[in-house]
C-alpha positions in Angstrom: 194.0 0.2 -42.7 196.3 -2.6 -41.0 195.2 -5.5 -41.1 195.4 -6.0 -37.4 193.0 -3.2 -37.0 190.9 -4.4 -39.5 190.2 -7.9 -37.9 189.8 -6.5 -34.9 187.0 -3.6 -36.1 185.3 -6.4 -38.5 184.9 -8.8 -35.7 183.6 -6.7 -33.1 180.8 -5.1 -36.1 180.1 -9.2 -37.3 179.3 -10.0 -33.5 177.6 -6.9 -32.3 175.6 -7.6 -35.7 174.8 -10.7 -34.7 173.4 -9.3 -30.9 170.9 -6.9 -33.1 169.7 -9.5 -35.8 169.2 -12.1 -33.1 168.1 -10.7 -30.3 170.2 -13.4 -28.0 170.5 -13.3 -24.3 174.5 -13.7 -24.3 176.6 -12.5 -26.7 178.4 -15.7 -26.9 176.0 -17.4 -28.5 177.3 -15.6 -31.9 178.2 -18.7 -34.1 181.7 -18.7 -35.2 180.1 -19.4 -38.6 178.3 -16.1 -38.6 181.4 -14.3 -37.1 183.4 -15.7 -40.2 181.1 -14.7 -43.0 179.7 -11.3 -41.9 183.7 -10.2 -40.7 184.5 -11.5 -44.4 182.8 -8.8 -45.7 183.5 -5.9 -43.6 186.7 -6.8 -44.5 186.1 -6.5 -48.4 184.6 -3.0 -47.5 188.0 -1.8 -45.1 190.2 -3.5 -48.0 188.4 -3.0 -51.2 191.6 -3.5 -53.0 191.5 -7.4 -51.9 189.6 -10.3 -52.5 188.2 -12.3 -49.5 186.9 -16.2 -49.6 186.3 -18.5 -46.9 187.2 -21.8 -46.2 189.9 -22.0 -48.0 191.8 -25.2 -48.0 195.5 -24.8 -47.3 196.5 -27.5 -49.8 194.9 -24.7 -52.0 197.1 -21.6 -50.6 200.0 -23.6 -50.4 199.4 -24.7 -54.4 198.7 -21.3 -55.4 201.9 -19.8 -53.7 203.8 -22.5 -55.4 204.5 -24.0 -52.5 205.7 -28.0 -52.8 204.5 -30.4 -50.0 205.4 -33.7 -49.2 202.9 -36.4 -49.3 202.4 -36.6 -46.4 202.1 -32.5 -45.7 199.8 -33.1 -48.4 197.5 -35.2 -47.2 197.3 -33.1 -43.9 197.3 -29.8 -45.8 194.5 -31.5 -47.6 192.2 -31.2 -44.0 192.8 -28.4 -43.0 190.8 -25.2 -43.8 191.5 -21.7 -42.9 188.1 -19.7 -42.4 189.3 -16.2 -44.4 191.6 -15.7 -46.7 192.7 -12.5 -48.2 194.3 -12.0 -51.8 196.3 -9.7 -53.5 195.3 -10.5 -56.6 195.7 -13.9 -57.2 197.9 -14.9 -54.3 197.1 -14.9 -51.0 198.7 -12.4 -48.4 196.4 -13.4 -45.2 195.0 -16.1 -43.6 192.6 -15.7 -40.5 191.4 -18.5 -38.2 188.0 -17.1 -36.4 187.9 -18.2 -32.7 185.0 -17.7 -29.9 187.4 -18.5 -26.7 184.9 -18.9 -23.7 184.6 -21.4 -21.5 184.0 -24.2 -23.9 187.5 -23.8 -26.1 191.1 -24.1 -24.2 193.8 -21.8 -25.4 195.3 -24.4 -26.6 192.9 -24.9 -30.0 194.1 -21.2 -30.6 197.9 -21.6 -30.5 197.3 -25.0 -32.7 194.9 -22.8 -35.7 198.1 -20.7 -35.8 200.3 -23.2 -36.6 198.5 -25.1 -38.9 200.7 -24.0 -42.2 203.7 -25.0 -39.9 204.7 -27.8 -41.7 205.4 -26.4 -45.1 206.5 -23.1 -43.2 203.4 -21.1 -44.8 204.0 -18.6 -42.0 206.9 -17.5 -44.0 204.8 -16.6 -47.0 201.7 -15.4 -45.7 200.3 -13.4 -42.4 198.8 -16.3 -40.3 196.1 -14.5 -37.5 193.4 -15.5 -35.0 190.4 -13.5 -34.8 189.2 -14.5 -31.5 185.8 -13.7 -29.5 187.2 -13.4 -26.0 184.7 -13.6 -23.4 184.8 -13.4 -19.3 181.6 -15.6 -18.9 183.2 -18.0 -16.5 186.9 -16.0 -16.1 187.8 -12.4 -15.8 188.3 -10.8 -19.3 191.9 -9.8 -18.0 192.5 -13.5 -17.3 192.1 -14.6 -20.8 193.7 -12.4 -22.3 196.9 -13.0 -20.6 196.0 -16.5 -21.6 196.2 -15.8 -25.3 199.5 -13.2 -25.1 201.3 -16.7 -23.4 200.9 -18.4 -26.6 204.8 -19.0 -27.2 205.8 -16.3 -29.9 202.3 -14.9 -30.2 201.3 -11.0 -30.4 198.0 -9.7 -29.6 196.4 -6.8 -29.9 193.0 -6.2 -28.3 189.6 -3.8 -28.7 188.1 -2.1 -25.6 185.9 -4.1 -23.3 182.1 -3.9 -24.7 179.4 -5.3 -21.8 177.3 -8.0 -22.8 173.8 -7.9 -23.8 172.7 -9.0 -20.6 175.2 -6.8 -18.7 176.5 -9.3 -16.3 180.4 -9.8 -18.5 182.6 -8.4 -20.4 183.9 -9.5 -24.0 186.3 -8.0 -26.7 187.9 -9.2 -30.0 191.3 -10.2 -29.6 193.9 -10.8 -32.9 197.0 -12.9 -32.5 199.7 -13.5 -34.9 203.2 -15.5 -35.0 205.5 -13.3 -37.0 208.0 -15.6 -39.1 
């Protein structure tokens, strides 16, 4: 499976989950968190051939891929976190940044998650994606979408509508990457 694919049929299973363990009235009210984890392992099952761990510093990526920083990439590298990564044995090949984009995040906390490795160029070495939660609750599901394919440089690809628990919106699972 590609790995596009696979973020976008992991995160749509983590969330929908979520909806059944829960019992919540929207279907925004998924923590990221939970996204994260439970999409971390669906994504061990579609990839079995690769190791997933969360949080995972990018000083630590950037180390493992012999990657040299400067001090001061190194003491920004040092804060920042991606939420999955995926391995190919002992390097690794993926990093994901999970996203619920609703009315309480801006587009442009998305864009800046994918450009986090920017300073050592860790695009260059590993695929850098957004799994993202996109939901209509205040603007049309068509509207933000077209707000995360502006992201300068950005391609997205996106699963089919799925109402909300409460029928009243539409969300999907949106994945985004910056090819180097």
């Amino acid at each position: 499976m590609e790995i596009t694919d696979a973020i976008l049929s992991c995160g749509v299973k983590a969330t929908r989950r979520y909806n059944a363990i829960s019992d919540c009235e929207n279907d925004n009210q998924v923590p990221e968190l939970f996204i994260t984890s439970l999409m971390s392992t669906y994504l061990y099952d579609e990839l079995p051939w690769h190791n997933v761990k969360l949080e995972r510093q990018y000083l630590d990526v950037a180390t493992e891929l012999g990657l040299d920083a400067s001090s001061e990439a190194h003491q920004l590298l040092s804060l920042l976190r991606s939420d999955v990564a995926i391995y190919e044995g002992s390097l690794p090949i993926v990093l994901i940044e999970v996203k619920k984009f609703d009315e309480r995040v801006h587009v442009d906390a998305i864009d800046k998650d994918l450009h986090k490795g920017d300073v050592i160029g860790l695009g260059k070495h590993v695929g850098i994606f957004a799994g993202v939660m996109v939901c209509e609750t205040n603007v049309r599901l068509d509207v933000r979408k077209t707000e995360l394919e502006q992201i300068p440089g950005s391609r997205w690809a996106f699963s089919s509508a799925i109402r909300s628990v409460n029928r009243e919106w539409y969300w999907c699972f949106g994945c985004g990457n910056i090819p180097s």
